[in-house]
N, C-alpha and C positions, 0 to 999 in steps of 0.2 A: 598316110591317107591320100587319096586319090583328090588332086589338087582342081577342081571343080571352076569353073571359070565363072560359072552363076553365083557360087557361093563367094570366090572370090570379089567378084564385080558389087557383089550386095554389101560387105562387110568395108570394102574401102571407099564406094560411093554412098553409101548412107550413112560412114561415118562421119567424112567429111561434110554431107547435109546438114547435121543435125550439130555439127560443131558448129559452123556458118551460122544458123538457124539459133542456136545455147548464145554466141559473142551478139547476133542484132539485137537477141530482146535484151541483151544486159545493156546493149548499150543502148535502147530505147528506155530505158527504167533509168538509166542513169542521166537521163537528158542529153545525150550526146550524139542521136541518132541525126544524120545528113537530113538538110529542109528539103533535098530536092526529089521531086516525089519519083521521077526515073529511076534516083538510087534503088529506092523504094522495092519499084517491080520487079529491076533484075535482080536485086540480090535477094531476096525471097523469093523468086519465080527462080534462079538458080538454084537456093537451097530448097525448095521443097521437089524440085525438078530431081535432084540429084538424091534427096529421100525416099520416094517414088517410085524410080528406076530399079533403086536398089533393092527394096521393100517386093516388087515384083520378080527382079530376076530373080529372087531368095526361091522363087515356085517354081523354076525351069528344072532344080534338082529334085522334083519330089518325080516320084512314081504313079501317080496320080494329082497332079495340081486340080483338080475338080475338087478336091477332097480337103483342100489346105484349111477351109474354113473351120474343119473339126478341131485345129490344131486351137484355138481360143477357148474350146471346153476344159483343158488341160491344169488351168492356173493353178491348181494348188500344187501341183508336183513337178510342172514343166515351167524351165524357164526359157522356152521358146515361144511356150504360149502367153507366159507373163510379157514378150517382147512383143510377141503381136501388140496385144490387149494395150500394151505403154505406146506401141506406134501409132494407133489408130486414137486414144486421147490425145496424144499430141498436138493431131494436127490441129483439135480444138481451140486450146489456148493459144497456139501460133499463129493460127490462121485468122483468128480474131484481132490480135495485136497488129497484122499484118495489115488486115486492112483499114485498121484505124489509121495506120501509119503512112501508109499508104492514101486513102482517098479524104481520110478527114485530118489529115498533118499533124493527128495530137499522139502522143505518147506519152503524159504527165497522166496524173491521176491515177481512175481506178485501170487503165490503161497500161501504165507501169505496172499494177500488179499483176495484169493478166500477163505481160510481158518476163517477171519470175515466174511466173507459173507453167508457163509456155518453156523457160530456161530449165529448171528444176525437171520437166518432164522429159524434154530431149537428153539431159543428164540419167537418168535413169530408164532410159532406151537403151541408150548404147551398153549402159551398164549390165542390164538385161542380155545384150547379145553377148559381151564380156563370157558372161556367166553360163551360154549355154556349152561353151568351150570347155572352159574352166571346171565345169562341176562333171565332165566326163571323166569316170575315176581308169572307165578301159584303157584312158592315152595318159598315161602318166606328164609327157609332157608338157601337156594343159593344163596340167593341175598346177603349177607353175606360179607361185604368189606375186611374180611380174604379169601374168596376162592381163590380168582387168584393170591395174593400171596402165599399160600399155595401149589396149584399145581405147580407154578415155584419154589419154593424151595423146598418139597419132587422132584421133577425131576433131579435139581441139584443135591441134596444131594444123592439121592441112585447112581445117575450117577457119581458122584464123590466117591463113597465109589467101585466101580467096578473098577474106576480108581486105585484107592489105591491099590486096591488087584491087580491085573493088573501088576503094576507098582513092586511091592513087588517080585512077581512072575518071572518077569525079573530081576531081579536086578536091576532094575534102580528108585527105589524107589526116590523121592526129598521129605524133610521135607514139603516145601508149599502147594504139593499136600495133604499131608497131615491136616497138617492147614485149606487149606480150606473144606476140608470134616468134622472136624468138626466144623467148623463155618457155614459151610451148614445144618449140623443137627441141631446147636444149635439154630440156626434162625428159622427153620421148625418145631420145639419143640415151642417155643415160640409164631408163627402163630396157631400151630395147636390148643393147649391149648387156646388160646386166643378165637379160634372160637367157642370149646367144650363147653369155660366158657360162651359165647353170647350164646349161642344155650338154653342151656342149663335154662337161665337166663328167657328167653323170653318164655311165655307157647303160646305164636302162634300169632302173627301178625293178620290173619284173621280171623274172624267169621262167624256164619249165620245171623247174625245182617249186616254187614258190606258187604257181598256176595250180599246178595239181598237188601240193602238200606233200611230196614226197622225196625226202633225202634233202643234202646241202645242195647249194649252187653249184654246178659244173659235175651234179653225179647224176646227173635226171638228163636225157638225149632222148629224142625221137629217134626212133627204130625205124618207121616207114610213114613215108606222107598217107593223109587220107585221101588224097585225090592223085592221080596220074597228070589230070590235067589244070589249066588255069580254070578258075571257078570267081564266082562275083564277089566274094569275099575278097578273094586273093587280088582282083581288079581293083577294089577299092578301100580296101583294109590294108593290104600291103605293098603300096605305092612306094619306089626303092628310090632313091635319088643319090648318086654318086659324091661322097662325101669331098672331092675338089671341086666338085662344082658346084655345090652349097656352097661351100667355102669363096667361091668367085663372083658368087653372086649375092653373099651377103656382104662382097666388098664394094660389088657395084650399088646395091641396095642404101650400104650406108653414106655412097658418096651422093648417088641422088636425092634420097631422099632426107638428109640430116645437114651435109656439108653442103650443097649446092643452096638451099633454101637459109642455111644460117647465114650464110655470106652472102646473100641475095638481100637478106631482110636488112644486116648492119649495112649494107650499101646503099638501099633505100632510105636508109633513114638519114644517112649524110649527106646523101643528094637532095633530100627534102622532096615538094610537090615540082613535075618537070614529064617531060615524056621520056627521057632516060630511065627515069623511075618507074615508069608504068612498064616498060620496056626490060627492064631487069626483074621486077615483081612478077612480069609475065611468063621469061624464062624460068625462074623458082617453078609456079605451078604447073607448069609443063614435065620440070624435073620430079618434082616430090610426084606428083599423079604416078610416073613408070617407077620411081622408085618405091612407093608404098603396095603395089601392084607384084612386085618383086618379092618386096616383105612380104605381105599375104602369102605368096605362093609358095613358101619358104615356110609359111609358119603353117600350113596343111601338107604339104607335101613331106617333111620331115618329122611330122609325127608320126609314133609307131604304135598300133591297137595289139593290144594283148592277145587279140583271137590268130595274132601271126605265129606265136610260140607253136602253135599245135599246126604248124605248115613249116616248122624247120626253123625259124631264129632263136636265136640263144638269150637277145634279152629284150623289152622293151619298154 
């Protein structure tokens, strides 16, 4: 697939929003959220800044962005439109806890529960985009029973490592926050590798044997392209990427984005609250951002659409 810089940009900055966004209300609900009310504005004015952004460039690939609005009539059979419909509730219960939290200091109470409700919805946001991947049966490799926990834990995980640096940045650092940023990455390391290693394993699911019902595998060949030339299909259905340099950049990939930010976070936490640590926390998200950025483009650009068989590949 034609590795889309919009859709990129939406899938990894409004992941990390809504992870950001999922770790404040839990830790508003759990009493543990910072008294000071600065924390307050940026790290909700970052996470919903970075939800936003994302939520928008998602319309820079439509064909018509005038027309995106149709896409919320959909819910019973689209899960793109069940992702609108979950982004746009969202911002209700967040943006309510936000500002309680924010201008009136409280998070206890009926406050807490807006603040799970507010968690529980940005959970099944992202789940929601998860799925619009996932349930495309034309790319086999998104059908992949690693995708949707993969986009829920990279989501957590870079949202939780902004927390970290966040938190570092006010002084109000807590070791847990820490803890689970890296137990969010170390899980997301563990997913993502695991998919690399499926993908990677499998040379394509489907054939031209199997597309058109006719004969075994390897007795069914295209005779003659249907087009002489490049066509929009072919621009964006069969986007080629040289398999050593996937391979190079799934190593850079997983050195920015999984080993730089785990040995960022166990160094945070031994250093405790300091400017070293803000300092090192800052480098992390600097890394994981290009490294998740890398993942992304990796995980559209090596997928393969079955409408490529009938333009000459052998499997997908």
């Amino acid at each position: 697939m034609h590795p889309a810089f919009s859709v990129i940009f939406f899938t990894t900055a409004s992941g990390a929003g809504y992870g950001l966004l999922f770790l404040l209300c839990l830790l508003g609900a759990a009493g543990r959220f910072p008294s000071d009310p600065w924390f307050g504005v940026i790290a909700f004015g970052l996470a919903f800044g970075l939800v936003s952004a994302g939520l928008l460039s998602s319309t820079f690939h439509l064909g018509h962005p005038e027309r995106a609005w149709r896409a919320f009539t959909q819910w019973r059979s689209s899960w793109l439109s069940r992702e609108g419909i979950a982004a746009i509730v969202t911002y209700v219960p967040t943006g309510v806890f936000a500002a309680a939290a924010i201008l009136l200091g409280r998070t206890e109470g009926i406050f807490a529960a807006v603040a799970i409700v507010g968690a529980l919805s940005c959970a099944v946001t992202v789940y929601c985009t998860a799925k619009i991947y996932a349930s495309l049966r034309a790319i086999p490799r998104w059908t992949s029973a690693w995708v949707v926990p993969g986009y829920l834990l990279l989501g957590l995980a870079t949202g939780a490592l902004l927390l970290t640096f966040l938190t570092h940045v006010f002084g109000a650092a807590q070791r847990s926050i820490d803890s689970l940023t890296f137990a969010a990455f170390a899980a997301a390391a563990l997913v993502k590798t695991s998919y690399w290693r499926s993908m990677l394993a499998t040379s394509g699911e489907s054939t031209a044997a199997s597309a058109t019902g006719l004969g075994r595998p390897g007795l069914v060949r295209l005779l003659d392209a249907p087009h002489t030339e490049s066509n929009y299909l072919l621009q964006e259905m069969g986007y080629r990427v040289a398999r050593r340099h996937a391979d190079r950049l799934r190593i850079i990939a997983g050195l920015l984005l999984f080993a730089v930010p785990l040995a960022s976070t166990l160094g945070t936490t031994i250093l405790g609250p300091g400017t070293t640590a803000v300092f090192v926390a800052g480098i992390s998200v600097l890394s994981a951002s290009i490294g998740v950025l890398i993942e992304r483009w990796l995980f559209f650009a090596e997928a393969r659409h079955t409408v490529t068989l009938y333009y000459g590949e052998n499997t997908a």
